[in-house]
TORTI-906359 format. One record per residue (C-alpha): x, y, z; residue number from 1. Coordinates in steps of 0.25 Angstrom, whole numbers. Layout:
ATOM	X	Y	Z	n
ATOM	X	Y	Z	NUM;
...
END
This chain:
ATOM	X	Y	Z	n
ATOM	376	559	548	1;
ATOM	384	560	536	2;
ATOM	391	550	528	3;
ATOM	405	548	532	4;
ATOM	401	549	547	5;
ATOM	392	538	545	6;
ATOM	399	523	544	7;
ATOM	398	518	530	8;
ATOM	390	505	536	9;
ATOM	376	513	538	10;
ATOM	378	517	526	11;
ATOM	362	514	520	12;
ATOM	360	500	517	13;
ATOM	373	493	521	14;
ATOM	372	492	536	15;
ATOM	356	488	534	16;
ATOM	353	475	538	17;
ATOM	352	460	530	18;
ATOM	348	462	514	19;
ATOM	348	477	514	20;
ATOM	364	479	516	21;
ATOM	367	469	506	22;
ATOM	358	476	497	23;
ATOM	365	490	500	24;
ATOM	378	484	498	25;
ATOM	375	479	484	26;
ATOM	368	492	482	27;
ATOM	382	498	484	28;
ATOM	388	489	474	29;
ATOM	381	490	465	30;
ATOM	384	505	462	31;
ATOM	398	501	463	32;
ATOM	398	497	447	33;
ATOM	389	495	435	34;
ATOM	385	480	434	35;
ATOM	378	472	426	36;
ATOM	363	467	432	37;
ATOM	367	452	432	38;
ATOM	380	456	440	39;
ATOM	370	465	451	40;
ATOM	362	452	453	41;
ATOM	373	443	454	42;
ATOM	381	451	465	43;
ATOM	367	453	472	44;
ATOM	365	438	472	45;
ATOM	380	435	478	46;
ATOM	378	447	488	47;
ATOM	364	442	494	48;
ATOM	369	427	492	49;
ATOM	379	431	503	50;
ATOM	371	440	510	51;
ATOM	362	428	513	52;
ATOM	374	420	516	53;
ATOM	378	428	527	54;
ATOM	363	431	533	55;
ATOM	363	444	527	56;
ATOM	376	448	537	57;
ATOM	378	464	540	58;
ATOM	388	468	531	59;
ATOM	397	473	540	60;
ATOM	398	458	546	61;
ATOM	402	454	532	62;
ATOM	417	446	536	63;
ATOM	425	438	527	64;
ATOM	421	423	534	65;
ATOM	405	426	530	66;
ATOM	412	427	513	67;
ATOM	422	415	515	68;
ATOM	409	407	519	69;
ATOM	400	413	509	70;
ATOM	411	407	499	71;
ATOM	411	394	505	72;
ATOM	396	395	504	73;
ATOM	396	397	489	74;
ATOM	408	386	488	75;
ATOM	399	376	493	76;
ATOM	388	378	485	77;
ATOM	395	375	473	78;
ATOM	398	387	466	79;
ATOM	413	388	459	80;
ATOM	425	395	464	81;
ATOM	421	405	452	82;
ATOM	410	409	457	83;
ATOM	412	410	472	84;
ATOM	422	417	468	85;
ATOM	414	428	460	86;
ATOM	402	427	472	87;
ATOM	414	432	481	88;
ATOM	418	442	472	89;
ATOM	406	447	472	90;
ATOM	404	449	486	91;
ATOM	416	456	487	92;
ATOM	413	466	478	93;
ATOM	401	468	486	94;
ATOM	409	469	499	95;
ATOM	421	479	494	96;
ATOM	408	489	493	97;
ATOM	405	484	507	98;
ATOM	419	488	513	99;
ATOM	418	501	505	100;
ATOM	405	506	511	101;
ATOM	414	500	527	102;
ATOM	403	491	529	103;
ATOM	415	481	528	104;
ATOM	430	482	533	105;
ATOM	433	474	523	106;
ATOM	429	464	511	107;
ATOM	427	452	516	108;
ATOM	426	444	501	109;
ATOM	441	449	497	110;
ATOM	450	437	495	111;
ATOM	440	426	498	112;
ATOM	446	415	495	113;
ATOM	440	402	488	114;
ATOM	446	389	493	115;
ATOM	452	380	485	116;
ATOM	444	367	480	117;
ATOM	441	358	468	118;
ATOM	435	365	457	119;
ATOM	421	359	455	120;
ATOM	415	364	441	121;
ATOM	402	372	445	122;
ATOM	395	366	429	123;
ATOM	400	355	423	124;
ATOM	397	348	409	125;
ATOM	386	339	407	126;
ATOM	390	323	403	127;
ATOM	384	318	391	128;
ATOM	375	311	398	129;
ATOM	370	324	405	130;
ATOM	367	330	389	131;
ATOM	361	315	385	132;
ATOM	351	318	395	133;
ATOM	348	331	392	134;
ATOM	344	329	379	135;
ATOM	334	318	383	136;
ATOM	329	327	393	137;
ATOM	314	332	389	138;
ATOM	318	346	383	139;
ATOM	324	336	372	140;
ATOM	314	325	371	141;
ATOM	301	329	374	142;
ATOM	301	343	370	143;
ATOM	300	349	383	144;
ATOM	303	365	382	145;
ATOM	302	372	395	146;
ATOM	299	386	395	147;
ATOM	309	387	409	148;
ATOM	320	381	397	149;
ATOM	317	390	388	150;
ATOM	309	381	379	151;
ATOM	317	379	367	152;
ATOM	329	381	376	153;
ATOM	328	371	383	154;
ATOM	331	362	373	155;
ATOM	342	370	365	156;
ATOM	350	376	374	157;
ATOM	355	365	381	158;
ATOM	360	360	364	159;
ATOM	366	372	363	160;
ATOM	374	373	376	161;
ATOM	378	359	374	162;
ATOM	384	361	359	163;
ATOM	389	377	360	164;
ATOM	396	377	375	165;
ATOM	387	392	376	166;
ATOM	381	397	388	167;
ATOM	365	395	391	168;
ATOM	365	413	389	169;
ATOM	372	413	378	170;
ATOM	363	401	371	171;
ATOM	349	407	379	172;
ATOM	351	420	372	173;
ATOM	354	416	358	174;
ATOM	345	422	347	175;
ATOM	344	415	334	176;
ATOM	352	426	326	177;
ATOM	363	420	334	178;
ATOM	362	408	326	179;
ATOM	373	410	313	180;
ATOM	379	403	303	181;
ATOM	393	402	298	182;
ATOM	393	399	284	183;
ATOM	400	385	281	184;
ATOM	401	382	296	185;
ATOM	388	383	303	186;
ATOM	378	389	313	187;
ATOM	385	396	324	188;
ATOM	377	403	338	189;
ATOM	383	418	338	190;
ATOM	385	420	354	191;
ATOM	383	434	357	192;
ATOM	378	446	366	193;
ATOM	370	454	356	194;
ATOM	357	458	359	195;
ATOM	359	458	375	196;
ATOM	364	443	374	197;
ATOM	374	441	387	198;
ATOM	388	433	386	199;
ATOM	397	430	396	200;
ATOM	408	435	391	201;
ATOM	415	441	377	202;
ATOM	420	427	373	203;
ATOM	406	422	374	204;
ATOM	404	428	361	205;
ATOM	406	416	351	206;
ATOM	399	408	340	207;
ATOM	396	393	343	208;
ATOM	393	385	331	209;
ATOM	380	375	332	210;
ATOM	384	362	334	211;
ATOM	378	352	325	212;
ATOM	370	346	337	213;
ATOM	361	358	337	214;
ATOM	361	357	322	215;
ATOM	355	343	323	216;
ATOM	344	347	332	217;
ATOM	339	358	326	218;
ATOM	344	371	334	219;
ATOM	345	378	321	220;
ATOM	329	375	316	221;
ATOM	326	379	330	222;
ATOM	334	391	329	223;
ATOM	325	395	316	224;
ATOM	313	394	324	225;
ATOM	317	401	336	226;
ATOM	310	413	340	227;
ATOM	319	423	336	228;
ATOM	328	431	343	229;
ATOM	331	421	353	230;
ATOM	334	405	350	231;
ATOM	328	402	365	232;
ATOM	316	413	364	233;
ATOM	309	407	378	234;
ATOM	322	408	387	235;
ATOM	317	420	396	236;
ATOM	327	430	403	237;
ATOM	329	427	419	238;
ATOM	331	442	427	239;
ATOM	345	441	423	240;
ATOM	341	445	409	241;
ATOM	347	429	404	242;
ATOM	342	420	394	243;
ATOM	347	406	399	244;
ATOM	346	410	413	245;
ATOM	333	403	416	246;
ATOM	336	391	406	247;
ATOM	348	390	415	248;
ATOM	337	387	427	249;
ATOM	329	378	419	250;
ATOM	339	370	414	251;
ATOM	347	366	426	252;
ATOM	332	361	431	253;
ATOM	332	354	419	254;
ATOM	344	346	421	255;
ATOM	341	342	436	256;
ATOM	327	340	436	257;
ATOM	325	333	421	258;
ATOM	338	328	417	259;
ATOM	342	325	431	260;
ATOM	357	331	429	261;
ATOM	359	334	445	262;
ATOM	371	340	441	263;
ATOM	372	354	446	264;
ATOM	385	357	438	265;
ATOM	376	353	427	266;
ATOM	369	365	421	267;
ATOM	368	372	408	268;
ATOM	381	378	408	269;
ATOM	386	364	407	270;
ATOM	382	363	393	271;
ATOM	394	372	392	272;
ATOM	404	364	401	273;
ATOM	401	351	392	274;
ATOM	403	359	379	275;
ATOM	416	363	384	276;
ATOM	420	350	389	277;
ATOM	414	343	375	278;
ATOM	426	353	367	279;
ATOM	436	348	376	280;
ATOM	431	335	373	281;
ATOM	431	335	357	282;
ATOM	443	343	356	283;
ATOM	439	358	353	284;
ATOM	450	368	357	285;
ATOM	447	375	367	286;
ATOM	448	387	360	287;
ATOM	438	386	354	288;
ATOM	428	380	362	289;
ATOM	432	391	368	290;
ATOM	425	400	359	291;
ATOM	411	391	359	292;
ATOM	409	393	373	293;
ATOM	413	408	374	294;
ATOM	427	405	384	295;
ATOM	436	416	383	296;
ATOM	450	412	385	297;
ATOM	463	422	385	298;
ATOM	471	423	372	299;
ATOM	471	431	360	300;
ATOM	464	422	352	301;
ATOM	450	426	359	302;
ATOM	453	442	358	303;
ATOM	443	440	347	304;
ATOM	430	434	356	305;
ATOM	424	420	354	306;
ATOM	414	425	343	307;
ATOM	425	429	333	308;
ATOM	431	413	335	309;
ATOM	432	407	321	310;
ATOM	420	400	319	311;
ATOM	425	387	311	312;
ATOM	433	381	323	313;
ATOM	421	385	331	314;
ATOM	411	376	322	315;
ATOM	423	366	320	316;
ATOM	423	363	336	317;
ATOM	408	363	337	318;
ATOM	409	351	326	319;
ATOM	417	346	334	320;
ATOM	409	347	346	321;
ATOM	402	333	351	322;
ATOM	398	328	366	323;
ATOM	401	311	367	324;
ATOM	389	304	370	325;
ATOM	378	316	369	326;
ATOM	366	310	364	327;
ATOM	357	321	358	328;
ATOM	353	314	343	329;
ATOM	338	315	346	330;
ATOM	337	330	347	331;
ATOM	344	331	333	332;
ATOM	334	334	322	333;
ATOM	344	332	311	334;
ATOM	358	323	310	335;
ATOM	369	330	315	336;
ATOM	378	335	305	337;
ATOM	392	337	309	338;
ATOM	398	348	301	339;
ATOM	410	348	292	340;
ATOM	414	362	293	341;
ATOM	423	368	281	342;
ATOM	437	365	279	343;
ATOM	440	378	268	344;
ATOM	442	388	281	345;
ATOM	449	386	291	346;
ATOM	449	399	303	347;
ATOM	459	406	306	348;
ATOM	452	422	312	349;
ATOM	441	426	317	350;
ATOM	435	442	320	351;
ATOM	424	451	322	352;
ATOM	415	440	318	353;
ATOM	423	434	306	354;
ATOM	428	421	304	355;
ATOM	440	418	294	356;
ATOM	446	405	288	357;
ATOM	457	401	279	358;
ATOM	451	396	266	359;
ATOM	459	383	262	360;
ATOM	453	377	249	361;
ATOM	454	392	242	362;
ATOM	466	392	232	363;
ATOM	471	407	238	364;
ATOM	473	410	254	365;
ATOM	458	413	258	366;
ATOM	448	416	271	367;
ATOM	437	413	274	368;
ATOM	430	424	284	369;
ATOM	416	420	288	370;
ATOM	405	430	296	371;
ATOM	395	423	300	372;
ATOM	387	420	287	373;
ATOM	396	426	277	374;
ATOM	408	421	274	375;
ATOM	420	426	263	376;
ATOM	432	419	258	377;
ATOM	442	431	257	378;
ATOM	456	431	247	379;
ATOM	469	433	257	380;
ATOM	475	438	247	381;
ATOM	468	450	244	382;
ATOM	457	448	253	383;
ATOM	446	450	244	384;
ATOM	433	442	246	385;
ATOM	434	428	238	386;
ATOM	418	422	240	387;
ATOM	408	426	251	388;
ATOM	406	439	259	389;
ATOM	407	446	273	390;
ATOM	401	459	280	391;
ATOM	409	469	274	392;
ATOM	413	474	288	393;
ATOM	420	458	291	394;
ATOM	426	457	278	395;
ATOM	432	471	280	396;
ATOM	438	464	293	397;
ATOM	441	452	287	398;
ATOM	448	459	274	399;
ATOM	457	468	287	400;
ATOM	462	454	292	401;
ATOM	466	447	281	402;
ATOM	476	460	277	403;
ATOM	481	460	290	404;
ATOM	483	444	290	405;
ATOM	487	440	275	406;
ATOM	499	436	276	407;
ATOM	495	427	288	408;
ATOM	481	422	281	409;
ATOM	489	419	267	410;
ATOM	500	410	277	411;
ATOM	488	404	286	412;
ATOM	483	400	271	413;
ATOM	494	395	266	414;
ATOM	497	386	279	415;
ATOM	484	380	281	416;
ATOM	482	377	265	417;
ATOM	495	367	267	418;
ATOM	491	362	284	419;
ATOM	479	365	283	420;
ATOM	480	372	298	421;
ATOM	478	389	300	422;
ATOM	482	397	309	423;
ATOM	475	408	315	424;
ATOM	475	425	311	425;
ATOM	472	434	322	426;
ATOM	458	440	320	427;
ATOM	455	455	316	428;
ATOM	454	465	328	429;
END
């Protein structure tokens, strides 16, 4: 018999029985596109999740009331509006091929509705109290280092979350090359996706200074005697080829099960709720915490990405930076030392990696461009390099800006040497 004589339904696979139609129909799918491997598993598991919600249904049976309950199923397990919404996206995607092959008159997941309700945050941040109890905990004060936490990781990167905003990926996968210094401000982490590394996003490419809490406890002499490349050498890699995937597991046992945080909202994604809140708190503009945390936000200002954010108001807010009532002064190692960052630049630019100042106390209009640990002041006037040194390829970029700004840069000089305030000069593209 030959195909178009044939109904479409008995096609092989998808008028079989239980599992094995489900199976041909993401089969079908998945030949639709070239997908990444995490996305493959992740539309199985929403496929076989309904699947099983429906006792495995014939497809053909598949009716618009079985997906409006499978959303009120999810809705009542807790999971936010985002992500119902996405679980029902899925499956439509996954239907569409259905209707395609006539196993189906129609797709029954178009224009599911979600109902209206009270938003309830899925992770909230943790209290002071929460942090307090924490840092008591055994991983703090008896030296406990689980090899399911990563040993060493268990107790620094709940530190870093709490003090940088980043995510548990982006901290489980840094290597202790990602540690840099920026001369006369500080040691900053260089959040990237070199060397197979995995960002959420392009905005999640940034630089987050270390706060001086970490500073007090010692991160830095632990970074010295980390096993090189990575800072957290025993995280191991779950099937989905992540390193904070199975410290993500471990520490959410931790908090029920030793700290008695019952919490559910309360994971280790909430280190990044209470940073955010903690900015808000103490005053820093949201653009550039912002920047920290690797949120991308519309406007012109972030054509540029997060990483090429001026550095000095990034370390300025981390200064700033402080959590009321945190008790943490018996991990430090040394007194803390809040520092006083220069007053002779002040930044107005930043590109390709460069950062560049206005240089007040100079008696001529001058800048000052820094690269990570090199550093020039350059003449406005003639742009010729006044002390210090950069690659020759940034000073090439940086000697391209200033003809194309003078004017604006001698004016910006001029201004801020009798306010003291600057204005900004759009970067080099």
């Amino acid at each position: 018999m030959s195909i178009e004589s044939a109904s479409l339904l008995d096609l092989p696979g998808l008028a079989a029985d239980g599992k094995a139609a489900y199976e041909a129909l993401y089969q079908r799918w998945e030949k639709s596109g070239e997908r990444r491997a995490t996305t493959l598993e992740a539309y199985w598991k929403i496929l076989e999740s309904f699947a099983g919600f429906v006792d495995w249904m014939p497809l053909g049976q598949i009716r618009r009331k079985y997906l409006l309950a499978f959303r009120d199923h999810l809705l009542d397990r807790g999971l936010s509006m985002t992500t119902v919404a996405n679980r029902l996206g899925m499956l439509k995607s996954f239907f569409r091929v259905a209707v395609d092959y006539e196993c189906l008159p129609e797709n029954p997941a178009e224009r599911i509705a979600l109902p209206r309700r009270p938003r309830v945050k899925a992770r909230v941040a943790f209290a002071a109290e929460d942090l307090n109890r924490l840092f008591r905990s055994p991983v703090y004060t008896e030296a406990f280092r689980p090899l399911g936490g990563g040993r060493e990781a268990a107790y620094w990167l709940p530190l870093l979350a709490l003090f940088t905003g980043a995510r548990i990926e982006e901290l489980a996968q840094l290597k202790v090359a990602d540690i840099r210094h920026a001369p006369g401000l500080g040691h900053y982490f260089d959040i990237h996706d070199g060397d197979n590394g995995q960002l959420k996003n392009l905005a999640s490419k940034r630089r987050i200074p270390l706060h001086h809490e970490l500073l007090a406890c010692g991160f830095l002499d632990y970074a010295k005697s980390a096993r090189r490349p990575f800072l957290f050498p025993d995280l191991k890699l779950n099937p989905r080829g992540k390193r904070g995937g199975y410290f993500s597991n471990f520490f959410s046992g931790y908090l029920r099960r030793k700290i008695g945080i019952t919490d559910r909202r309360k994971v280790f994604h909430s280190f990044r709720h209470t940073f955010k809140d903690t900015c808000r708190a103490v005053g820093i503009d949201e653009e550039v915490h912002d920047a920290l945390t690797g949120h991308s936000r519309p406007g012109a200002s972030r054509g540029y990405g997060n990483e090429h954010f001026p550095l000095a108001p990034l370390f300025e807010a981390i200064r700033q930076f402080s959590i009321e009532a945190l008790e943490i002064g018996h991990l430090h190692r040394s007194a803390p030392e809040i520092p006083q960052l220069p007053a002779s630049g002040n930044a107005i630019s930043a590109y390709y990696g460069v950062d560049v100042s206005l240089c007040l106390k100079s008696d001529q209009p001058h800048i000052i461009a820094r690269c990570q640990d090199d550093e020039a002041a350059l003449c406005i006037a003639d742009n010729r390099i006044a002390r210090g040194r950069l690659p020759k390829g940034k000073l090439l970029l940086v000697q391209a800006w200033v003809e194309i700004h003078r004017q604006s840069l001698i004016v910006n000089w001029e201004n801020a040497r009798c306010t003291g305030k600057v204005f900004p000069i759009a970067p080099l593209h």
